[in-house]
C-alpha positions as CSV (number, residue, x, y, z in Angstrom):
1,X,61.9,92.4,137.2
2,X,63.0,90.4,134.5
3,X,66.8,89.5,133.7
4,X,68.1,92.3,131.6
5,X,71.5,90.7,130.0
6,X,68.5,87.2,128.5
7,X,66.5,90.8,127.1
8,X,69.5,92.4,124.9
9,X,70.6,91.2,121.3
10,X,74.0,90.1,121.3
11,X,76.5,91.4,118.8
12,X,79.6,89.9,117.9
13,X,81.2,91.6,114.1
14,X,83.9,89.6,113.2
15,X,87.2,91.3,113.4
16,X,89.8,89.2,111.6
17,X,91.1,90.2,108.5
18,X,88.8,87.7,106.4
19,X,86.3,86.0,107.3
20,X,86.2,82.3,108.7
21,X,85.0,79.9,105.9
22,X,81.5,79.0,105.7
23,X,82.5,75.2,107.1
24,X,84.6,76.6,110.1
25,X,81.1,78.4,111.0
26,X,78.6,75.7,110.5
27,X,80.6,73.7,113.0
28,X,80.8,77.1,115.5
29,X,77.1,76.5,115.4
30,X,76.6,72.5,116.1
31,X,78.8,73.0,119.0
32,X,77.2,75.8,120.6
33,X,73.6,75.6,119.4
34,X,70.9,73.0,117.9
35,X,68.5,72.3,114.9
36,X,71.4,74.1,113.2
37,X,70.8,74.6,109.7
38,X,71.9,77.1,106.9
39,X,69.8,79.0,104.2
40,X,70.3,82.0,101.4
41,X,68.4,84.4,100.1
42,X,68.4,86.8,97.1
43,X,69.4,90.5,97.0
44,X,67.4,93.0,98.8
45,X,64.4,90.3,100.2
46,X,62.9,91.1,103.0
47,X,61.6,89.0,106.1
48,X,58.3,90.9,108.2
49,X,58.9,91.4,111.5
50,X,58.1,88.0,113.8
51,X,59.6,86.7,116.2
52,X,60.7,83.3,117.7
53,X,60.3,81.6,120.5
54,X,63.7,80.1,121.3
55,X,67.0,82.1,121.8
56,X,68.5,82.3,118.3
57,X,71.6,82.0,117.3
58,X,73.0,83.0,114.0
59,X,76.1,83.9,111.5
60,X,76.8,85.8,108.6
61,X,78.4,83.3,106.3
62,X,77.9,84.9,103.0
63,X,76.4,88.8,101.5
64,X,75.3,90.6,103.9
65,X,72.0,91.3,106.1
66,X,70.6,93.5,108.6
67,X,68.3,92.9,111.6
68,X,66.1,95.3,112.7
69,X,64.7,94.6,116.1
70,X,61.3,96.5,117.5
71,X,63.4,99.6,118.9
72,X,64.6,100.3,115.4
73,X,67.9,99.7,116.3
74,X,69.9,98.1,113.4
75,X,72.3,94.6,113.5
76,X,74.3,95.1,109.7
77,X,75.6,91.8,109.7
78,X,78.4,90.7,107.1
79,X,80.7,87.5,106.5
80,X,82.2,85.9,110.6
81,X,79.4,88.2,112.2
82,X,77.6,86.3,115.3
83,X,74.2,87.3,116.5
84,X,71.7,86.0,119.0
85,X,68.4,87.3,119.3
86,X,66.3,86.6,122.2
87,X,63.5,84.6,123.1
88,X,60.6,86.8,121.6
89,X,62.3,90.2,120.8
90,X,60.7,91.5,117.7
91,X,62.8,91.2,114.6
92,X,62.2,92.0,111.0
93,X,65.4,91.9,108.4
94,X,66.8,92.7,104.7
95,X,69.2,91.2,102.7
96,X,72.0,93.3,101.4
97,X,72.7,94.1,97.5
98,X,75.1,90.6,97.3
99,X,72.2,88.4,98.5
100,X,73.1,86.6,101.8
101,X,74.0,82.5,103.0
102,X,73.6,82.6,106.9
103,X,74.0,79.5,109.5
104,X,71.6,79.5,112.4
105,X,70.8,77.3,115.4
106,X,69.2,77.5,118.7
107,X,70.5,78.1,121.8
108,X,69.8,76.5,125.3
109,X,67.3,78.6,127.8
């Protein structure tokens, strides 16, 4: 049977009263992932659903953007949110009505 907590997406919203700027993030990521890297994206685009091989770690810098993983369960992620997605756990995802600027990196096995 496999290991149950490595199957489940991990959800972290930030909780602070703003959110961490986008340089405080980008360095949560090179210290806990690697091939970090960050990227935009316009209002309302869309990714298919794929999925990766590696264990996925990412945050919400800017916008907004929800995950959508296989079980159509739904991720809204906004500025300070944390997510990591599992090795090859079916995602798809849309970018809110603000456009969105995300950092993401990968994580050890």
């Amino acid at each position: 049977m496999p290991d149950v907590r490595h199957m489940d997406v991990e959800h972290r919203p930030h909780t602070g009263p703003a959110a961490p700027d986008p340089g405080t993030i980008e360095a949560a990521v090179q210290r806990e992932a690697h091939d970090a890297y960050s990227w935009s994206n316009a209002p309302g685009d869309t990714y298919a659903e794929h999925e990766h091989t590696y264990r996925k770690l990412l945050y919400c810098v800017r916008g907004s953007i929800d995950f959508v993983v296989a079980s159509g369960r739904r991720f809204a992620m906004k500025p300070g949110d944390r997510l990591v997605l599992p090795p090859r756990i079916r995602h798809s995802a849309v970018v809110g009505p603000d456009g969105c600027t995300c950092v993401e990196g990968k994580l050890p096995p």
